[in-house]
C-alpha positions as CSV (number, residue, x, y, z in Angstrom):
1,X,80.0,76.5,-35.6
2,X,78.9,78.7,-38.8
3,X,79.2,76.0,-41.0
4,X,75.4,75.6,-41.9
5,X,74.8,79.0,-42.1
6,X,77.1,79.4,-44.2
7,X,76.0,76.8,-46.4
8,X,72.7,78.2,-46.3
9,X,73.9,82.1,-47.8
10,X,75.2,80.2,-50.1
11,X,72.0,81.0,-52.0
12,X,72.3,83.9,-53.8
13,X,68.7,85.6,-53.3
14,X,68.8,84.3,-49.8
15,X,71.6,86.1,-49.1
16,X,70.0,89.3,-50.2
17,X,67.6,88.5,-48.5
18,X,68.7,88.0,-45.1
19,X,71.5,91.3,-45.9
20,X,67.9,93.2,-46.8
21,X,66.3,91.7,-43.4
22,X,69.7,93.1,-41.4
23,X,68.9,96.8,-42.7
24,X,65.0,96.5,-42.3
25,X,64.8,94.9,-38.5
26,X,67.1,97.8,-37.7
27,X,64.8,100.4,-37.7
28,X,61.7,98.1,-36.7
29,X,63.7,97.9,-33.6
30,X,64.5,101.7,-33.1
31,X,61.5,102.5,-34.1
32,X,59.3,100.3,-31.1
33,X,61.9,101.4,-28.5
34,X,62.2,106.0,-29.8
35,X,58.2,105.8,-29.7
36,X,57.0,104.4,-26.5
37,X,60.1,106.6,-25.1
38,X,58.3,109.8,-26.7
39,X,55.1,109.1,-25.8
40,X,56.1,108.1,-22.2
41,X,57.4,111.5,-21.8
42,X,53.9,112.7,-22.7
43,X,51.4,110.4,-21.6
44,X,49.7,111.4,-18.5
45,X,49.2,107.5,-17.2
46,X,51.0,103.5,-18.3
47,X,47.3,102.9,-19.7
48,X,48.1,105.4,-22.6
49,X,52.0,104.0,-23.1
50,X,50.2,100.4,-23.5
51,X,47.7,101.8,-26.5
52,X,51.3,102.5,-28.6
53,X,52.1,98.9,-27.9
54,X,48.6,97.8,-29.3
55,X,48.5,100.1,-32.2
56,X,51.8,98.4,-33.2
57,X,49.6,94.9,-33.1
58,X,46.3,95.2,-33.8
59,X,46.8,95.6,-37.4
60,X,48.0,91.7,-36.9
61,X,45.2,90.5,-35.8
62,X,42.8,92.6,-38.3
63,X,45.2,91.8,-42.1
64,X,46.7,88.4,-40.6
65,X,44.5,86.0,-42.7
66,X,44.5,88.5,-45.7
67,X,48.3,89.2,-45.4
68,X,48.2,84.7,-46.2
69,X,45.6,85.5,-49.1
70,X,48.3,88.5,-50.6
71,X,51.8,86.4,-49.8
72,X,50.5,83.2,-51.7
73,X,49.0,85.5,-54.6
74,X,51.5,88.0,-55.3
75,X,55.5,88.7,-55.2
76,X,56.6,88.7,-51.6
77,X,59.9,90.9,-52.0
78,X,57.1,93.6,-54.0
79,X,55.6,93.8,-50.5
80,X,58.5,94.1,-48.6
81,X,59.6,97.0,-50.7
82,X,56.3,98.7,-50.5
83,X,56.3,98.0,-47.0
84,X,60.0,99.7,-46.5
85,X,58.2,102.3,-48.6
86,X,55.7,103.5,-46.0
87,X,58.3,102.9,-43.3
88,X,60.4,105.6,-45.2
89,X,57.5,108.3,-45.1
90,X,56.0,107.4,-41.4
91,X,60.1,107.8,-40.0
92,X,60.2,111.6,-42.0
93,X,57.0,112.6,-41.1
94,X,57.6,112.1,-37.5
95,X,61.3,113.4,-38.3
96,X,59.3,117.3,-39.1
97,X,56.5,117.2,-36.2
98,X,59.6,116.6,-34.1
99,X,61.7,119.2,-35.9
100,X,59.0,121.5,-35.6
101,X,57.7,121.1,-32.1
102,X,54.6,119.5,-32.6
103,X,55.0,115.7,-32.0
104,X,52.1,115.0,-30.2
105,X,50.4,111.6,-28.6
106,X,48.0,111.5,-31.4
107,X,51.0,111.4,-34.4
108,X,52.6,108.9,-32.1
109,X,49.4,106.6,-32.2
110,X,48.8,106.9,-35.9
111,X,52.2,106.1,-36.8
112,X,52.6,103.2,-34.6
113,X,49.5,102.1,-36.4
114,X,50.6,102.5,-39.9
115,X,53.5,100.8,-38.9
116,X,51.9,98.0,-37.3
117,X,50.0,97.6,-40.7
118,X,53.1,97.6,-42.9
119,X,54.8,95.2,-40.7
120,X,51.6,93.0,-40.8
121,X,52.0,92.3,-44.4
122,X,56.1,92.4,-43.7
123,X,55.6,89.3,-41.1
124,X,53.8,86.7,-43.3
125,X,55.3,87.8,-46.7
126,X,58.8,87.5,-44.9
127,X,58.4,84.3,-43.0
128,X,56.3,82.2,-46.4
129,X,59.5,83.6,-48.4
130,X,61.7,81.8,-46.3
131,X,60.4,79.1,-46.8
132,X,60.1,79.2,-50.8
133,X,63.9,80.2,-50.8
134,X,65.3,77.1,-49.0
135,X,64.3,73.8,-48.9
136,X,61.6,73.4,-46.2
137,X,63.1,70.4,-44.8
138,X,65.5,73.2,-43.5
139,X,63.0,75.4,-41.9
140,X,64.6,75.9,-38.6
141,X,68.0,76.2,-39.9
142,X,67.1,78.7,-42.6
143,X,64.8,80.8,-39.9
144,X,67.4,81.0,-37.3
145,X,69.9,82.1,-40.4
146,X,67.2,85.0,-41.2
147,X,67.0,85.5,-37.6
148,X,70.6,86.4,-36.3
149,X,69.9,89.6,-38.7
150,X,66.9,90.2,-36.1
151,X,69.2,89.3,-33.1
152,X,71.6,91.6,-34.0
153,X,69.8,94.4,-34.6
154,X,67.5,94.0,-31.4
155,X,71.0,93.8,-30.0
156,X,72.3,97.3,-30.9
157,X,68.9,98.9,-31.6
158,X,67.6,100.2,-28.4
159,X,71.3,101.0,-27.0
160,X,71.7,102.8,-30.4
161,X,68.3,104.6,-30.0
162,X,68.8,105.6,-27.0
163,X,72.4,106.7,-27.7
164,X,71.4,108.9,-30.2
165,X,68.0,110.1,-28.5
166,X,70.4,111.7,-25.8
167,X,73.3,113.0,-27.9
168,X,71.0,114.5,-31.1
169,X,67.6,114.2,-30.2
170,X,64.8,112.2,-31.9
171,X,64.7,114.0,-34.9
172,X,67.4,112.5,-35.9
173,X,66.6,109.4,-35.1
174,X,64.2,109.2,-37.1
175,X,66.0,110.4,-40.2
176,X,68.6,107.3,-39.7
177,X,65.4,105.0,-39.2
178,X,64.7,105.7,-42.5
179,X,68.0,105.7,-44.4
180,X,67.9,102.2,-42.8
181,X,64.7,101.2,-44.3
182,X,65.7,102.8,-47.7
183,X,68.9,100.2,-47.6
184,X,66.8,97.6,-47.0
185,X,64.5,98.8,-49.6
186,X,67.5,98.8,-52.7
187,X,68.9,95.7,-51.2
188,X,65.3,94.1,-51.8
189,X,65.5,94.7,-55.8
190,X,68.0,92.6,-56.0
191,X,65.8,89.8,-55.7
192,X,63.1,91.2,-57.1
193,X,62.5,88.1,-59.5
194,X,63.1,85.1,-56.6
195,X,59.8,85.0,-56.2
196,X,58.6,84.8,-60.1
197,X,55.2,83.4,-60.4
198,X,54.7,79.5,-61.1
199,X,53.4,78.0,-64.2
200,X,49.9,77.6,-64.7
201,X,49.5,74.0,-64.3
202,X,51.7,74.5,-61.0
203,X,48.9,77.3,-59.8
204,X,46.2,74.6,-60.9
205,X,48.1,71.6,-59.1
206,X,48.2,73.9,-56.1
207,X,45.0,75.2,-56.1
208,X,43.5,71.4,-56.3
209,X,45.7,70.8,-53.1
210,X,44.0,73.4,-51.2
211,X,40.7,72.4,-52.4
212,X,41.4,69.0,-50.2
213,X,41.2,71.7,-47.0
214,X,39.0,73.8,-47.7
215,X,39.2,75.4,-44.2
216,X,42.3,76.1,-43.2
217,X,41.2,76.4,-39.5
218,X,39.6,72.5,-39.8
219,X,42.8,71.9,-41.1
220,X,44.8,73.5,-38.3
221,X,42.4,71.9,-35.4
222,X,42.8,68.5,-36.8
223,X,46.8,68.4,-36.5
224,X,47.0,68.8,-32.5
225,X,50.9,69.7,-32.6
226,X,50.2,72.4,-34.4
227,X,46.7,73.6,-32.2
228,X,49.6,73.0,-29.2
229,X,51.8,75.0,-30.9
230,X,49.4,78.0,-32.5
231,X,48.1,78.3,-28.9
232,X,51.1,78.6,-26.9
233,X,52.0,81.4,-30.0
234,X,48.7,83.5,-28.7
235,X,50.1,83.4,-24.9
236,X,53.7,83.8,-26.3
237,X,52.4,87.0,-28.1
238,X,50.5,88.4,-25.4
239,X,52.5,88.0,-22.7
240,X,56.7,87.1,-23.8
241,X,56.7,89.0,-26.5
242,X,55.2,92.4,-25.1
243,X,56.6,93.0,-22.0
244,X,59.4,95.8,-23.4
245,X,57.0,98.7,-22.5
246,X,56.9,97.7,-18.8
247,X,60.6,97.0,-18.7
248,X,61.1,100.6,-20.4
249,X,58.5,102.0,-17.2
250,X,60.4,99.9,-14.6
251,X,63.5,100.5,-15.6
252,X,62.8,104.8,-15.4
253,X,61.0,103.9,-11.9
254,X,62.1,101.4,-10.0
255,X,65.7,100.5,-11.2
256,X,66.5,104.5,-11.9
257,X,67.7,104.2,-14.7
258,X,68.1,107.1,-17.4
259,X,67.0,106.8,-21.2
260,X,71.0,105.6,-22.7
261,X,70.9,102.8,-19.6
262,X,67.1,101.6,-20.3
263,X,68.5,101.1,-24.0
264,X,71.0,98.4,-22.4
265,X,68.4,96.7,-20.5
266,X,66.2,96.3,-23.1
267,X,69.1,94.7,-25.3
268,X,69.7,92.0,-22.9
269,X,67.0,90.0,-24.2
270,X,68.0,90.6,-27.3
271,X,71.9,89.2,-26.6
272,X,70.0,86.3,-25.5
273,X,67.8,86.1,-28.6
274,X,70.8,86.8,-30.6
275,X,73.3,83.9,-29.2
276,X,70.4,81.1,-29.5
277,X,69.2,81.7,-33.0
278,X,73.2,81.9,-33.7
279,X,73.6,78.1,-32.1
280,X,70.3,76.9,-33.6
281,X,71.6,78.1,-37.7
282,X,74.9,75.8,-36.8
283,X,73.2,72.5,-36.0
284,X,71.5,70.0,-38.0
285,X,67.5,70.3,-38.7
286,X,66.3,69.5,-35.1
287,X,63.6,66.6,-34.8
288,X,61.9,66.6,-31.4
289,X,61.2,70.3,-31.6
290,X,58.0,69.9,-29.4
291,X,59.8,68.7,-26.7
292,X,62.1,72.0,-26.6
293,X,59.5,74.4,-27.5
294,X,57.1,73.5,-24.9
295,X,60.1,74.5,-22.0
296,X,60.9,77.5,-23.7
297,X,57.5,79.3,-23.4
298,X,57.5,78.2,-19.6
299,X,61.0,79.5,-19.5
300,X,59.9,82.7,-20.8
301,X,57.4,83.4,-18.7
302,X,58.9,82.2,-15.5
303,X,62.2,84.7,-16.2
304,X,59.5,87.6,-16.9
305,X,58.3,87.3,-13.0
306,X,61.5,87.0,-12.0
307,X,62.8,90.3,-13.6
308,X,59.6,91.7,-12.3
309,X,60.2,91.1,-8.4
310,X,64.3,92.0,-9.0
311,X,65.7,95.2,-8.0
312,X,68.7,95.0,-9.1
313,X,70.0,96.1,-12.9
314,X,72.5,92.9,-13.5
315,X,69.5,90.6,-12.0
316,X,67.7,92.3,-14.5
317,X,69.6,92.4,-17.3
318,X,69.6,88.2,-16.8
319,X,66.4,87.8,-16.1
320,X,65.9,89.4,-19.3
321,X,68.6,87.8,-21.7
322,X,66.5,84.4,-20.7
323,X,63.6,85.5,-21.7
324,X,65.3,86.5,-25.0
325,X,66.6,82.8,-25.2
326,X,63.7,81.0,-24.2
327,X,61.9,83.8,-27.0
328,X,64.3,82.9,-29.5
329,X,63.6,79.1,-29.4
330,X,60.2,79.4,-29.6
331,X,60.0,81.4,-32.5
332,X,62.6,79.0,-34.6
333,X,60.9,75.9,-33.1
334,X,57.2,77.1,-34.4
335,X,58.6,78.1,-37.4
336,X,60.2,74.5,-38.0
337,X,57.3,72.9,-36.6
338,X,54.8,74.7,-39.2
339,X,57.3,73.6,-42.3
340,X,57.3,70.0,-41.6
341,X,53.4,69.1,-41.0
342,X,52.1,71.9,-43.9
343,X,52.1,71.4,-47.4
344,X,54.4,74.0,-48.9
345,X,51.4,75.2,-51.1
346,X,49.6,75.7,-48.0
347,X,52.4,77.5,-45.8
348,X,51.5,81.7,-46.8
349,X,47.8,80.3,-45.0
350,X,48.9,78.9,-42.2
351,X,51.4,81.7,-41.4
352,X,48.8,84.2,-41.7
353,X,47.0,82.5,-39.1
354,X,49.7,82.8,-37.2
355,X,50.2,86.5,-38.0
356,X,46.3,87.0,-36.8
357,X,47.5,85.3,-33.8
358,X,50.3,88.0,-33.3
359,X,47.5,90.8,-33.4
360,X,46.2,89.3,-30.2
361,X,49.0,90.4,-28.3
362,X,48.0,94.1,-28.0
363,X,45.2,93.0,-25.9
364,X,47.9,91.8,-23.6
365,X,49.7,95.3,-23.7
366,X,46.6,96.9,-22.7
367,X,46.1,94.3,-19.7
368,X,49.6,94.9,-18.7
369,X,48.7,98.6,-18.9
370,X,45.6,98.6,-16.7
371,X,46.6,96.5,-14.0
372,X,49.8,98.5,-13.6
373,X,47.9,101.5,-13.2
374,X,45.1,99.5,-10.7
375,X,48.4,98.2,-8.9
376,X,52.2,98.7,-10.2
377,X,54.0,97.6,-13.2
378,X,55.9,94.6,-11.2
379,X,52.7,92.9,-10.0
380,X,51.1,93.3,-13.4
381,X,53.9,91.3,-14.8
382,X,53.6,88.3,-12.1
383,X,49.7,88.1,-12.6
384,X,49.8,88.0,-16.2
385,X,52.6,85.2,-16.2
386,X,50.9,83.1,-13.1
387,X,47.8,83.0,-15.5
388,X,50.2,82.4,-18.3
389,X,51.7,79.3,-16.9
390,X,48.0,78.1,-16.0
391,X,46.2,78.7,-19.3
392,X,49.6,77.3,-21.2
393,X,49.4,74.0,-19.2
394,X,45.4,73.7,-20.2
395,X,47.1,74.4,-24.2
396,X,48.9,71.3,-23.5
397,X,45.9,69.3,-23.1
398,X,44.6,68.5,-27.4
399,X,48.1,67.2,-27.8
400,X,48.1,64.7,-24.4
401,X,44.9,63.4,-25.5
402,X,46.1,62.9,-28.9
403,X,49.0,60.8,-27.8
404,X,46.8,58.8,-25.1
405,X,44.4,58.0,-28.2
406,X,47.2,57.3,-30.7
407,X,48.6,54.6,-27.8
């Protein structure tokens, strides 16, 4: 079943570099899960929980296009080291107002938004490097290889945080956050030179390629699969992707849950995450990966208002492993879909697009947020995926056209 990942760490600064994304997407993990706990212990309303959530992503959607412009200009495992860098000195700083008794909303807030900056430039610099280490006929293969890191640690990260949140506190937390993201940081400079620069007449050759699109949102809007695609990433980031915040609140209010048990939940999506990206490295490059993204995004939202109407914590913990499969596939398929119909030269671009596209999502969080404060956290969930599943169908449209002209 491993054979094709294995194949695939065959490459030496690959390798490193997944190893280095295993240690980093630890603490990116306990890091989302320790600071929504903390500041939903002091946050007088859900509305103020959400604003952590979009403080994490609006850095997205403000550096996406000029985190492109940096990964196609400059050395992309440089900015992941200086990005582990600032992850080191938000985790200690937190580590002493903790210590000290004086962890307050407001240092919660700032360092969600440093962190959402760092892992801004992190996103697009570690996706495009992908890509530049293996072959980009192997997209998908090489992603979901990159990725079982990811599912694994969004397996044991919120269990782990909140393990250690009850038995030593947070402080310490976030001293191990960091010696995680130092790891990451000295596996990093082992690959320090993968990324050398090109020659010059390479740098010309590309830049005359990109010269041929001069916009690269013209260029985007004229290839329907990936408007399609792009689109269904916006409602995918706003709604799929930032639910964990709610499922922390629901799980404390409705299923009764203390802070160890919410850890569990919350990994259930990631078991599912983790055993499809695990099947996906196995098999071949997959070719009609429209056809199985498109179900995955409805699949996602559809197990979201599920979990939302269950009362029960093994319906729950279901509902949510789905959405971590259906999550899963999306993410490889888009990923697969951007490295067969752009131009490698062209790839950091359109991948920053895509990271601005991620920085929409906060805007979901504070939806989610409002309504469950106008009504509860379950019925902000079902009217956010019921408008989900209506505005994804209308997505669908460019690309049905498209195929009615091209017949």
């Amino acid at each position: 079943m491993l054979t094709g990942t294995i194949s695939l760490l065959r490459n030496r600064n690959f390798r490193f570099f997944c190893l280095a994304n295993l240690f980093g997407d630890i603490p990116l993990i306990m890091q989302s899960f320790v600071l929504v706990w903390l500041i939903s212990e002091l946050a007088p309303s859900i509305t103020i929980v959400s604003i952590t959530t979009f403080c994490f992503g609006i850095p997205f959607l403000v550096l996406g296009s000029f985190s492109g412009y940096i990964a196609q200009k400059f050395n992309r495992p440089v900015i992941l080291i200086l990005v582990h860098s600032i992850k080191i000195l938000t985790s200690i700083s937190l580590a002493i107002f903790i210590f000290t008794d004086s962890f307050q909303i407001t240092h919660g807030l700032i360092a969600a938004t440093i962190l959402g900056i760092a892992n801004a430039f992190a996103f697009t610099s570690r996706r495009s490097l992908t890509l530049h280490l293996i072959e980009q006929n192997k997209a998908s293969a090489s992603t979901a290889t990159d990725y079982i890191g990811l599912g694994i640690c969004a397996l044991i990260g919120p269990s782990l945080s909140g393990f250690i949140i009850k038995e030593i506190g947070s402080g310490y937390t976030q001293i191990i956050i960091s010696l995680f993201s130092f790891a990451a940081l000295l596996t990093l400079l082992q690959i320090i030179n993968a990324d050398k620069k090109e020659t010059t007449s390479s740098i010309k050759e590309n830049n005359k390629n990109i010269k041929k699109h001069p916009s690269i949102i013209q260029f985007i809007i004229n290839q329907p699969i990936l408007l399609v695609v792009l689109g269904l990433g916006i409602l995918t980031n706003i709604f799929t992707l930032n639910y964990h915040f709610l499922a922390i609140i629901i799980s404390k209010t409705v299923l009764l849950q203390d802070v160890q048990s919410t850890g569990i939940l919350l990994t259930a999506g990631a078991l599912g995450f983790f055993i499809i990206v695990l099947l996906l490295s196995s098999l071949s490059e997959i070719k009609s990966k429209l056809f199985i993204i498109i179900p995955s995004f409805f699949g996602a939202v559809i197990s979201i208002m599920l979990f939302a109407l269950s009362k029960n914590y093994l319906l729950s913990y279901l509902m949510l492993a789905l959405v971590g499969i259906s999550n899963g596939i999306f993410i490889i398929m888009q990923i697969g879909i951007i490295g067969k119909y752009v131009s490698k030269e062209l790839v950091p671009r359109v991948i920053g697009i895509n990271t601005t596209l991620v920085g929409i999502g906060p805007f979901g969080a504070l939806i989610l947020g409002k309504l469950s404060d106008i009504y509860n956290p379950q019925m902000s969930l079902i009217i956010c995926g019921t408008g989900c599943i209506i505005v994804g169908t209308l997505t669908l449209l460019p690309l049905i056209k498209s195929k009615i002209t091209n017949s």
